[in-house]
MMTF fields as JSON, N, C-alpha, C and O atoms, coordinates in Angstrom:
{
  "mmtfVersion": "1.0.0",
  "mmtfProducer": "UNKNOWN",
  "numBonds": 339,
  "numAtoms": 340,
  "numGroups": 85,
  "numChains": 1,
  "numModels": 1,
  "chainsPerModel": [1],
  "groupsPerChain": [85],
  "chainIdList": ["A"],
  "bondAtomList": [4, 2, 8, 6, 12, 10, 16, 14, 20, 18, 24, 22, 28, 26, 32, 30, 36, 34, 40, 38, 44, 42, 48, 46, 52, 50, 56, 54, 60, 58, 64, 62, 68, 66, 72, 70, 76, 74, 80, 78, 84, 82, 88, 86, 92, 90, 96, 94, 100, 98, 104, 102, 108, 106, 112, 110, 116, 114, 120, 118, 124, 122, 128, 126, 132, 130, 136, 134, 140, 138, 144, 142, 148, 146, 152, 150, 156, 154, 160, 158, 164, 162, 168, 166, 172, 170, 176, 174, 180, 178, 184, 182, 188, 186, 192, 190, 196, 194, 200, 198, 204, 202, 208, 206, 212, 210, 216, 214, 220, 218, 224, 222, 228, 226, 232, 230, 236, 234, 240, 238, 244, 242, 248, 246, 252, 250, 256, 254, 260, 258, 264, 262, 268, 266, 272, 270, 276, 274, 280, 278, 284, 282, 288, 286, 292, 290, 296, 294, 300, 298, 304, 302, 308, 306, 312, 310, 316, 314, 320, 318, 324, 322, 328, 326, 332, 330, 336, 334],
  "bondOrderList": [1, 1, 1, 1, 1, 1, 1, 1, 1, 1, 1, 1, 1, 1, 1, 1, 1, 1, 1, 1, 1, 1, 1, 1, 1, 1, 1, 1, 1, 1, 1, 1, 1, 1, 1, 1, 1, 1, 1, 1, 1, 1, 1, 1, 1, 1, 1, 1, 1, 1, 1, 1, 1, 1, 1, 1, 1, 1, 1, 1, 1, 1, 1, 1, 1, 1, 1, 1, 1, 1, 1, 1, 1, 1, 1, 1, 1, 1, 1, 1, 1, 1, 1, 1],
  "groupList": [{"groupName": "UNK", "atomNameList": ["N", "CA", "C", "O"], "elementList": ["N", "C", "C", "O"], "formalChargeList": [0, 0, 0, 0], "bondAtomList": [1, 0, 2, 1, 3, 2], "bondOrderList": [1, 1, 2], "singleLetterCode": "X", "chemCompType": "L-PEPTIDE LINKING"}],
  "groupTypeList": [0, 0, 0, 0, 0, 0, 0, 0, 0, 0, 0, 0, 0, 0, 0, 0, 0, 0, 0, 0, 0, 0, 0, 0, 0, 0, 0, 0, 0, 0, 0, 0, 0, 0, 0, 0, 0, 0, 0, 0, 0, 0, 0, 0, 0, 0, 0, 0, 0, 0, 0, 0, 0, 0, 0, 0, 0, 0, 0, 0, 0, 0, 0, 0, 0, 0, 0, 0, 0, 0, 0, 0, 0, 0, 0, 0, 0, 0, 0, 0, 0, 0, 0, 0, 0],
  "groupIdList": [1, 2, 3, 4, 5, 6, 7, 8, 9, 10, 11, 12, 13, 14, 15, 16, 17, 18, 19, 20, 21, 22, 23, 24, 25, 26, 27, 28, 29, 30, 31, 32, 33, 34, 35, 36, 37, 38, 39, 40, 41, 42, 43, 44, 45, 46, 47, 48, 49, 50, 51, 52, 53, 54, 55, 56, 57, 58, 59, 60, 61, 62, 63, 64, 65, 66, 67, 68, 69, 70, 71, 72, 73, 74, 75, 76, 77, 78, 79, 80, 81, 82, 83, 84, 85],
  "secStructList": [7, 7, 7, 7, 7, 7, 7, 7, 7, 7, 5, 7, 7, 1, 1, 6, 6, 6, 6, 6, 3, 3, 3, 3, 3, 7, 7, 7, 1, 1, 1, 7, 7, 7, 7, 1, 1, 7, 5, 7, 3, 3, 6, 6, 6, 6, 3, 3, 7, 7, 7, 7, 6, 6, 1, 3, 3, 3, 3, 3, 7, 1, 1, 1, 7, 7, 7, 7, 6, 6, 7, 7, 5, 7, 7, 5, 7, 6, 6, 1, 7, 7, 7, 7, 7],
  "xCoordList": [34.778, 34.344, 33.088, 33.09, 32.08, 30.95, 30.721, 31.046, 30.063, 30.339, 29.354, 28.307, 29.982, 28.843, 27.645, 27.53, 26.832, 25.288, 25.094, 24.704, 25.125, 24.078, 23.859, 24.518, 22.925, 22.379, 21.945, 20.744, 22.718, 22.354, 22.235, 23.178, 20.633, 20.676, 20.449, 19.31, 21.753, 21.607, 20.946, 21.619, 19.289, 19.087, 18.971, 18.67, 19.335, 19.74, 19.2, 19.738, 17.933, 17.144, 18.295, 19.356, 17.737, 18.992, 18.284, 18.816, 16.838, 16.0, 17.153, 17.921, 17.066, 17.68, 17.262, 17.896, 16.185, 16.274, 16.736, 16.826, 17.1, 18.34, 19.664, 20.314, 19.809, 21.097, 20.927, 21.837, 19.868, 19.286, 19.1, 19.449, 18.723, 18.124, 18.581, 18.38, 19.409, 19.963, 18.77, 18.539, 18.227, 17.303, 17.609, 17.999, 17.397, 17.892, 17.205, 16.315, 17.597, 17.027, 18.026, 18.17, 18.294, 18.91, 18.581, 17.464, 18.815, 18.712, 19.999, 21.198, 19.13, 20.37, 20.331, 19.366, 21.644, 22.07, 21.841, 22.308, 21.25, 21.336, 19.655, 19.186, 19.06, 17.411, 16.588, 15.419, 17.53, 16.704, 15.625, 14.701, 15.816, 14.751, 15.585, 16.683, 14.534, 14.718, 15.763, 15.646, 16.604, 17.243, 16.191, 15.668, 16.017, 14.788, 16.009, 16.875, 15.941, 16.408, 18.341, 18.991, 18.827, 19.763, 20.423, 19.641, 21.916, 22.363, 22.698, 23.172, 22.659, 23.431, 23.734, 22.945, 25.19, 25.55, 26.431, 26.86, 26.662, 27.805, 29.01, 28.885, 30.067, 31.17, 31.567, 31.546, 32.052, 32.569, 31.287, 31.454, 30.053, 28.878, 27.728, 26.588, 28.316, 28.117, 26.251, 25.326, 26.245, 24.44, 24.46, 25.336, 23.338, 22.929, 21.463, 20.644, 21.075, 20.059, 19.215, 20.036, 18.377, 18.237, 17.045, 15.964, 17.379, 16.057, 14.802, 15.104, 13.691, 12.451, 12.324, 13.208, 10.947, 10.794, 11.103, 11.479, 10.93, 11.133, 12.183, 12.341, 13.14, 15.053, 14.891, 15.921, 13.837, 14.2, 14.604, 14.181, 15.346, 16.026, 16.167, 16.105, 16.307, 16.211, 17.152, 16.597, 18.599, 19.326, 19.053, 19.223, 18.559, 18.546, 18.95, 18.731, 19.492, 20.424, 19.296, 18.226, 19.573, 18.9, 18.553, 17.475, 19.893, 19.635, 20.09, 20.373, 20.042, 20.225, 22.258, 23.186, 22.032, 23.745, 23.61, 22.714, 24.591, 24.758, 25.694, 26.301, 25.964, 26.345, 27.884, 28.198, 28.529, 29.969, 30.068, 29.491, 30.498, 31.103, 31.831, 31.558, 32.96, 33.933, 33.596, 34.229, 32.075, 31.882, 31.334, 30.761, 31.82, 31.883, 30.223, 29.919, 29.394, 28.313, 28.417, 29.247, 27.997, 28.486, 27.151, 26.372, 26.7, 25.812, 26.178, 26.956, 25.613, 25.786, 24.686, 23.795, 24.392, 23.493, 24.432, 25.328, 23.407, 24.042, 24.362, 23.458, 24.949, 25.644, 25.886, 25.787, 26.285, 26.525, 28.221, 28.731, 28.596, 29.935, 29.337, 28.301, 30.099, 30.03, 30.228, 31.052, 29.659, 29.839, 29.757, 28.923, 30.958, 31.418, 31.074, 31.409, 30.311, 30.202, 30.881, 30.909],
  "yCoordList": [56.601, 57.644, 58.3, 58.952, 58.104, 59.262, 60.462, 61.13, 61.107, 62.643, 62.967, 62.389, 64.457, 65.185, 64.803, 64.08, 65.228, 65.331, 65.884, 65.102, 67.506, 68.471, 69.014, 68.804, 69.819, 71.053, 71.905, 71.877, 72.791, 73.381, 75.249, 75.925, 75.795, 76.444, 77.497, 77.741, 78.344, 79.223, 80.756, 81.647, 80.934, 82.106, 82.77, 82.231, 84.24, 85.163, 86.846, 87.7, 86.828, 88.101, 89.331, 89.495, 89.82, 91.598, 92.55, 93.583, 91.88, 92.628, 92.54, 91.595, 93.709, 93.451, 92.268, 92.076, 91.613, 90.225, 89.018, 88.022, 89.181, 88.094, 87.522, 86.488, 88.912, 88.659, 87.506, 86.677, 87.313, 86.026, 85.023, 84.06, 84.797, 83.351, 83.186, 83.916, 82.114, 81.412, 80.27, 79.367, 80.228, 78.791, 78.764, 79.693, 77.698, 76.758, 75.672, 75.386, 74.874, 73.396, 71.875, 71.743, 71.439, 70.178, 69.517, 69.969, 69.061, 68.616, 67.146, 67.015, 66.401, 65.451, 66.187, 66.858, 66.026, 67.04, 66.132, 66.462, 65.188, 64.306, 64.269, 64.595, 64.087, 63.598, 64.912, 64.839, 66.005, 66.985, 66.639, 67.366, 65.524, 65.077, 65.924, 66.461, 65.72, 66.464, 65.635, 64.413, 66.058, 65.134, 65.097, 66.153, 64.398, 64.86, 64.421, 63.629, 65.21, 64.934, 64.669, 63.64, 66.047, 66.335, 66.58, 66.809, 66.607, 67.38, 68.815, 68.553, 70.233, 71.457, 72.104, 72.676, 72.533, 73.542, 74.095, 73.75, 75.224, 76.305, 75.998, 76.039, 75.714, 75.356, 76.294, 75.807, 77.852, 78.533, 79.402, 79.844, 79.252, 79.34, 78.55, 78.925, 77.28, 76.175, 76.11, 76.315, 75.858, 76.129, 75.072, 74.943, 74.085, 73.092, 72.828, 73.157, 72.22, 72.176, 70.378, 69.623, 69.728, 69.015, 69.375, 69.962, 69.094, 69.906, 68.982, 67.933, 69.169, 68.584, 67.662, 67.546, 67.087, 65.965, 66.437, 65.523, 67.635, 68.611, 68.925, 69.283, 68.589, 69.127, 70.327, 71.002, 70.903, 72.66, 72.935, 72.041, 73.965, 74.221, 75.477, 76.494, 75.527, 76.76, 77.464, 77.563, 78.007, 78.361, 79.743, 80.82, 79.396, 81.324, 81.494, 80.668, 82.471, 83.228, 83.286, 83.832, 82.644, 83.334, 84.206, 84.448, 85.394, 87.008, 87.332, 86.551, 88.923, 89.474, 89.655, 89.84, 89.457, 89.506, 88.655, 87.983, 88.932, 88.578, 87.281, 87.225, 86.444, 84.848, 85.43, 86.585, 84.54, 85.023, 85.164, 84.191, 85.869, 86.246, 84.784, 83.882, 85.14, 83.339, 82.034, 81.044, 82.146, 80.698, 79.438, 79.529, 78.451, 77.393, 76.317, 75.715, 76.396, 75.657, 74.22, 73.991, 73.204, 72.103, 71.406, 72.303, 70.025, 69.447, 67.973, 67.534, 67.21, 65.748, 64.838, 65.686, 64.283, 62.623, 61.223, 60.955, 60.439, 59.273, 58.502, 58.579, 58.177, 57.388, 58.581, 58.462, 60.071, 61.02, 61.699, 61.637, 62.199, 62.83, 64.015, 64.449, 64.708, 66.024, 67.006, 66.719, 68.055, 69.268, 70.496, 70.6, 71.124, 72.626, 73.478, 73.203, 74.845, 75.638, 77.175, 78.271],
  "zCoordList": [-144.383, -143.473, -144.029, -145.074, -143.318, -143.762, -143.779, -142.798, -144.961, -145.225, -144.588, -144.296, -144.286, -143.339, -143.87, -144.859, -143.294, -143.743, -142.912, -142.044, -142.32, -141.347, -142.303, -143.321, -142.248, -142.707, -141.887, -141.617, -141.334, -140.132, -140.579, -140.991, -140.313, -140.504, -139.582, -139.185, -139.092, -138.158, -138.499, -139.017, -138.061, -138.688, -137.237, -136.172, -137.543, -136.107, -136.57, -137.277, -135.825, -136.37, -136.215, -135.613, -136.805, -136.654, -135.246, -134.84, -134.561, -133.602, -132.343, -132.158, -131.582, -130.316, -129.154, -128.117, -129.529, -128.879, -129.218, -128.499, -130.63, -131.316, -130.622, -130.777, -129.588, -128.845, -128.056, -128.045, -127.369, -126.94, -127.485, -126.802, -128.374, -129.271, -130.168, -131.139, -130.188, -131.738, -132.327, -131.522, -133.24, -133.595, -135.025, -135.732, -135.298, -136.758, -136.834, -136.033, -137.928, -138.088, -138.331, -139.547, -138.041, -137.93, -139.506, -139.759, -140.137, -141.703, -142.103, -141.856, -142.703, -143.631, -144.82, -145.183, -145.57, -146.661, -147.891, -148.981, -147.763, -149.102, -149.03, -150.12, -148.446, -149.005, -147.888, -147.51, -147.549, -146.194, -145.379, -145.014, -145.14, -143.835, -142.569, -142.416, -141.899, -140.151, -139.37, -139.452, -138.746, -137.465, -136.227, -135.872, -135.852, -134.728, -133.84, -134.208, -132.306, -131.087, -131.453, -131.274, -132.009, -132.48, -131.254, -130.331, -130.89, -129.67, -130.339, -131.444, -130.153, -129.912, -129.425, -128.672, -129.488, -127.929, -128.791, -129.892, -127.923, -128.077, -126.439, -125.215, -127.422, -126.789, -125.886, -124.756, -125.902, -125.02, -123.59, -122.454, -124.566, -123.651, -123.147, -122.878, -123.072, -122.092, -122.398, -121.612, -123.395, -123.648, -124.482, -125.337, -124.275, -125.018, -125.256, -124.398, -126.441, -126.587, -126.914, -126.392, -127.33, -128.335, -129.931, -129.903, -130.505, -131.419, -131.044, -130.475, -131.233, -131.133, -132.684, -133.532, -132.71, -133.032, -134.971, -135.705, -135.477, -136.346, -137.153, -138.32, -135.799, -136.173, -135.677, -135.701, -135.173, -135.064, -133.615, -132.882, -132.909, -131.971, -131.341, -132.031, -130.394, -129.927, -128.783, -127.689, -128.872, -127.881, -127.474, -128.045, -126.266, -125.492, -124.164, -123.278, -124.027, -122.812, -121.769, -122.04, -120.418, -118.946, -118.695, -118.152, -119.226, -118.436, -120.021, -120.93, -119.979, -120.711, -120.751, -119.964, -122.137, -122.628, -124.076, -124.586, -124.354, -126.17, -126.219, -125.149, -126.882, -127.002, -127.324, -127.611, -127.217, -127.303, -128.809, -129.295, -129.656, -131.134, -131.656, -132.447, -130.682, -131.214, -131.088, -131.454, -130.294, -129.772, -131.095, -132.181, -130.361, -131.745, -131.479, -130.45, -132.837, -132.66, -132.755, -133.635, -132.298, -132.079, -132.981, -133.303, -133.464, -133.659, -133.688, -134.536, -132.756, -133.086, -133.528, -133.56, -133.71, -133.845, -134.384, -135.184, -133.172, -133.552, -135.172, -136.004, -135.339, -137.069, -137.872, -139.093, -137.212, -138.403, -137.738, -136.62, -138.799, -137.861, -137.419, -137.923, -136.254, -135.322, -136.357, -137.225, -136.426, -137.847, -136.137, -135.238, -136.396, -135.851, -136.588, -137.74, -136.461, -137.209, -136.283, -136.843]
}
């Protein structure tokens, strides 16, 4: 079975427009190259993304409102396992 390899780094400003935008970077954990064209979503708020050619990503809300607290971050690419955060 292959070991993870994400490196997923969720950074989330403390500004009141943070409530909107989650962005991070997609990473292999053994040599940190980029995932380019990663899948991510948040499971209970139906938001998906892919990262660009970079690994980097960008989830943001339509209207104004804050991402659910409990919701679970998802990340896939092909030949790696699924990592939940």
């Amino acid at each position: 079975m292959k070991k993870v390899l994400f490196l997923l780094l969720c950074l989330i400003s403390l500004l009141s427009y943070s409530q909107y935008v989650i962005t991070g970077k997609v990473n292999n954990l053994e040599d940190k190259e980029a995932l380019p064209y990663a899948s991510v979503y948040l499971v209970k708020s139906h938001i998906g993304v892919s990262s660009d050619e970079n690994g980097v990503y960008k989830l943001e809300r339509d209207f104004k409102g804050s991402f659910n607290k409990l919701d679970t971050l998802v990340v896939s690419y092909i030949g790696y396992k699924e990592q939940r955060i």
